[in-house]
N, CA, C and O of each residue as an XYZ file, in Angstrom:
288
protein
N      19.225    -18.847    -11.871
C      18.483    -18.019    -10.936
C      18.905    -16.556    -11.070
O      18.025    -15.746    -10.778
N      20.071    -16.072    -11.451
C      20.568    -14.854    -11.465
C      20.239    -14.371    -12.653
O      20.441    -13.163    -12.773
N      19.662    -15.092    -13.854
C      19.134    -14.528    -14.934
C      17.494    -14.252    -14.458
O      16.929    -13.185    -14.701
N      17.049    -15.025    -13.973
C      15.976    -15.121    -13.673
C      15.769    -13.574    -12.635
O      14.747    -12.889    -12.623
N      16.334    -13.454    -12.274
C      16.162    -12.479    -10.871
C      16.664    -11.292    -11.807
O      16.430    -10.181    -11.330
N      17.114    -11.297    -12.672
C      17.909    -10.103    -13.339
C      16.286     -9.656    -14.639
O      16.105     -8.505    -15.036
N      15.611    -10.525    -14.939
C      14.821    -10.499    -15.673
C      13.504     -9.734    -15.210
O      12.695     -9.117    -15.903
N      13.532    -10.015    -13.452
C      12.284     -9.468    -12.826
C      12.345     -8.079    -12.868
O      11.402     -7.381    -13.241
N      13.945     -7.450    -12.319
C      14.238     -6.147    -12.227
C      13.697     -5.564    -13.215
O      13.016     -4.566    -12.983
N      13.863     -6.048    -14.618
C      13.738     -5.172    -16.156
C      14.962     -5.399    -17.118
O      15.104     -4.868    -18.220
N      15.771     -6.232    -16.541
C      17.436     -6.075    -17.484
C      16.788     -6.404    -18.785
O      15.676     -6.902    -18.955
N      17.764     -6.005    -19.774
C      17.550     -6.484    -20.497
C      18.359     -7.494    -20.790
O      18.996     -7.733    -19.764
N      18.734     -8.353    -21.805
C      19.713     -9.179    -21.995
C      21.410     -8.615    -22.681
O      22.492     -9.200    -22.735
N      21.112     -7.683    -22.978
C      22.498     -7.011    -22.630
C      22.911     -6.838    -21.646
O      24.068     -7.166    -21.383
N      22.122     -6.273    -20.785
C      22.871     -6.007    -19.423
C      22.919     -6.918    -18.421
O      23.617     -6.867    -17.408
N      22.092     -7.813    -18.771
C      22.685     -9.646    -17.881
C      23.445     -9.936    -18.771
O      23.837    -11.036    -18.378
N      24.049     -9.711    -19.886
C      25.252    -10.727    -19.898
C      26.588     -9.737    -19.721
O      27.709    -10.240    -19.790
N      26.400     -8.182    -19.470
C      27.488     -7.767    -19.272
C      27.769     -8.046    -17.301
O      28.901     -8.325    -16.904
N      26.921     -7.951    -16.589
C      26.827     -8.137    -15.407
C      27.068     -9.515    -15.219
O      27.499     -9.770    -14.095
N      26.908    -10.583    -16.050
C      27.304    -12.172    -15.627
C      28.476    -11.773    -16.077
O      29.098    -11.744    -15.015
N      29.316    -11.406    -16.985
C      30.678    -11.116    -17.709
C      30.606    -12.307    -18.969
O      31.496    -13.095    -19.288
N      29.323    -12.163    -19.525
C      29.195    -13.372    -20.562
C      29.104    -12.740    -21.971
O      29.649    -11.648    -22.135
N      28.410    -13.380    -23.084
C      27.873    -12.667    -24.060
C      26.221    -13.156    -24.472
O      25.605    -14.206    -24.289
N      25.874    -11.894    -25.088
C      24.521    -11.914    -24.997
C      23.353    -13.234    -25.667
O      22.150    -13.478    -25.574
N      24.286    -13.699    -26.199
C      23.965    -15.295    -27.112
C      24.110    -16.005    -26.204
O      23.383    -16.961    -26.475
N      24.698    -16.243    -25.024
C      24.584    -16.824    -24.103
C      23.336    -16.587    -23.389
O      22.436    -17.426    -23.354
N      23.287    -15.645    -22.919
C      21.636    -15.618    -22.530
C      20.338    -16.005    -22.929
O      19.333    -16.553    -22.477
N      20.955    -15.282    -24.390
C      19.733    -15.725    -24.915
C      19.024    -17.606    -24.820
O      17.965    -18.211    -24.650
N      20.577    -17.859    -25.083
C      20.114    -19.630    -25.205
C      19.833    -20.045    -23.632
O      19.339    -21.172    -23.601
N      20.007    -19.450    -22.263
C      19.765    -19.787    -21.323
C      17.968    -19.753    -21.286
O      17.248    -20.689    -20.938
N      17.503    -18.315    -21.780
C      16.322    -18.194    -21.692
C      15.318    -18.920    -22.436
O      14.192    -19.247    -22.061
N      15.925    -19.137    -23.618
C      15.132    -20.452    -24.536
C      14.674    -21.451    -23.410
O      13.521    -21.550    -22.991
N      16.130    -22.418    -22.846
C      15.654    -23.244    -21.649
C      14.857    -22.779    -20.653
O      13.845    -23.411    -20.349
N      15.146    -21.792    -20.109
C      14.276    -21.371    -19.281
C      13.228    -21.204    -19.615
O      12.369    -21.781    -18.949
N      12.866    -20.529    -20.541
C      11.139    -20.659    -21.139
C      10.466    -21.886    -20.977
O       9.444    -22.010    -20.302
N      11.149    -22.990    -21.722
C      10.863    -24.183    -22.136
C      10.468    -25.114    -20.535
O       9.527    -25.894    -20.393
N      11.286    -24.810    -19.699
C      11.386    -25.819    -18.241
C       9.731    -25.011    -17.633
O       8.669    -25.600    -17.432
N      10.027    -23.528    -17.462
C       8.889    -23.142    -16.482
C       7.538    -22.853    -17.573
O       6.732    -22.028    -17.143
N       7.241    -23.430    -18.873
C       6.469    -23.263    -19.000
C       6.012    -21.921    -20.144
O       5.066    -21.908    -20.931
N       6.746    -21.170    -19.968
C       6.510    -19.574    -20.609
C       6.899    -19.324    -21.876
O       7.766    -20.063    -22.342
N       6.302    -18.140    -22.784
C       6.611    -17.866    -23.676
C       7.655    -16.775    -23.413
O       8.754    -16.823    -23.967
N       7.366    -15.937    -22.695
C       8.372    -14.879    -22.805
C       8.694    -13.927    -21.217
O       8.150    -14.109    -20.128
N       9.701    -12.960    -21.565
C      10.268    -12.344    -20.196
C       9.075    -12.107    -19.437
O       9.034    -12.477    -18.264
N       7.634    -11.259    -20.229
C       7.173    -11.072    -19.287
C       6.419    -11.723    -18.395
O       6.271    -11.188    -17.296
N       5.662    -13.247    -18.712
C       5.282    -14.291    -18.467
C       6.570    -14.809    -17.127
O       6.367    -14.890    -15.915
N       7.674    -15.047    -17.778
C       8.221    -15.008    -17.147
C       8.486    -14.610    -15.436
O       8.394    -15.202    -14.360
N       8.761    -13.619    -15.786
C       8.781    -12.379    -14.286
C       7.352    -12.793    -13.396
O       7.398    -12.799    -12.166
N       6.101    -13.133    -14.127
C       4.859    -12.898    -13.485
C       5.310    -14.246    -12.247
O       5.453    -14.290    -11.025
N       5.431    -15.384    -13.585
C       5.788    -17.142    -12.811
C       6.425    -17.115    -11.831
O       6.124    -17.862    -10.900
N       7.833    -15.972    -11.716
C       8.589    -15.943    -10.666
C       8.082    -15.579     -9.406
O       8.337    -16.041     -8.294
N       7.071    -14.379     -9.869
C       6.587    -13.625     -8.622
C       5.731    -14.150     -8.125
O       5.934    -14.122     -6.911
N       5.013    -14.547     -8.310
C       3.757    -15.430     -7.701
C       4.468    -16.951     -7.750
O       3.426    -17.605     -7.767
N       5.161    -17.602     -7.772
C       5.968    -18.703     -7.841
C       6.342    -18.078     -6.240
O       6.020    -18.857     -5.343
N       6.843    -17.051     -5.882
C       7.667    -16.485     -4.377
C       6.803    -16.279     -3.904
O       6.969    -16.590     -2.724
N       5.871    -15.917     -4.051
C       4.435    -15.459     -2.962
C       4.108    -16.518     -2.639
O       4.100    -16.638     -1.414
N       3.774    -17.525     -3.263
C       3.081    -18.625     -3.358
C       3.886    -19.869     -2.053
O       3.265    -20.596     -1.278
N       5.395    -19.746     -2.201
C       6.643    -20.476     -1.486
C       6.821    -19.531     -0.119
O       7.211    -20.006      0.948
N       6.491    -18.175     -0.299
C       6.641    -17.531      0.779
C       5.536    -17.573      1.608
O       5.950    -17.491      2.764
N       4.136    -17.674      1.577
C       2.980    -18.174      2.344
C       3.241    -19.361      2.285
O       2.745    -19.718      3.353
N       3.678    -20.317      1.811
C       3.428    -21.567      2.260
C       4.274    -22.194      3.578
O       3.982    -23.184      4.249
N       5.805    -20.977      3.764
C       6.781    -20.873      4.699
C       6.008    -20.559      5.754
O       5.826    -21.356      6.673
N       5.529    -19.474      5.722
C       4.427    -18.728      6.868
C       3.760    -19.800      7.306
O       3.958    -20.245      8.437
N       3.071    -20.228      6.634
C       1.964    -21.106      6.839
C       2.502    -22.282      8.112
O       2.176    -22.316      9.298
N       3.238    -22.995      7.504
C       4.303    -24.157      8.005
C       4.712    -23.588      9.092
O       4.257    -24.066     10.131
N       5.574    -22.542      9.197
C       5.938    -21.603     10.495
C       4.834    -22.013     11.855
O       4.938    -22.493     12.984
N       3.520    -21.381     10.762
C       2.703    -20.957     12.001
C       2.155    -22.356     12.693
O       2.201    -22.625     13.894
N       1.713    -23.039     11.809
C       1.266    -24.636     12.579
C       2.294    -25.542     13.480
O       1.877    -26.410     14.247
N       4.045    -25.166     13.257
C       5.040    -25.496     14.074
C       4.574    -25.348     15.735
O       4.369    -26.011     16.752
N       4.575    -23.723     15.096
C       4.273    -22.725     16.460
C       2.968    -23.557     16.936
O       3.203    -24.512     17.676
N       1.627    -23.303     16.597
C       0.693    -24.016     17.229
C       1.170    -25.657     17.569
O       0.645    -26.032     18.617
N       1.993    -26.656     16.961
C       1.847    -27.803     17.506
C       2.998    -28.068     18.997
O       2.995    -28.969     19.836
N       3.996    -26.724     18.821
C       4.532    -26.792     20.018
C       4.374    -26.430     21.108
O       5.175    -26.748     21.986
């Protein structure tokens, strides 16, 4: 998730693996998986899945919220 969230900002993969305290071959092979699990070819695909992936989880919170409220 912290690559993931580091990816939306703009990092590049140098600077997520100096900020994880890793090396950059490490990332890289994180993002392979990560591509592979959500579907995507690349960062920027990526970033889009995330963001609308949160919009999508964040109205559906709202949503749920609000019918609580109405059934109580």
């Amino acid at each position: 998730m912290q690559i993931v969230a580091l990816i939306v900002q703009g990092c590049k993969n140098k600077d997520i693996a100096q900020q994880l305290g890793t090396k950059e071959q490490v990332i890289k092979n994180y993002l392979r998986s990560i591509y592979d699990k959500s579907g995507v070819s690349d960062r920027l695909e990526l970033a889009l899945f995330t963001i609308h992936h949160r919009v999508l989880a964040e109205a559906a919170a709202k949503a749920g919220h609000l019918i609580q409220m109405k059934s109580a």
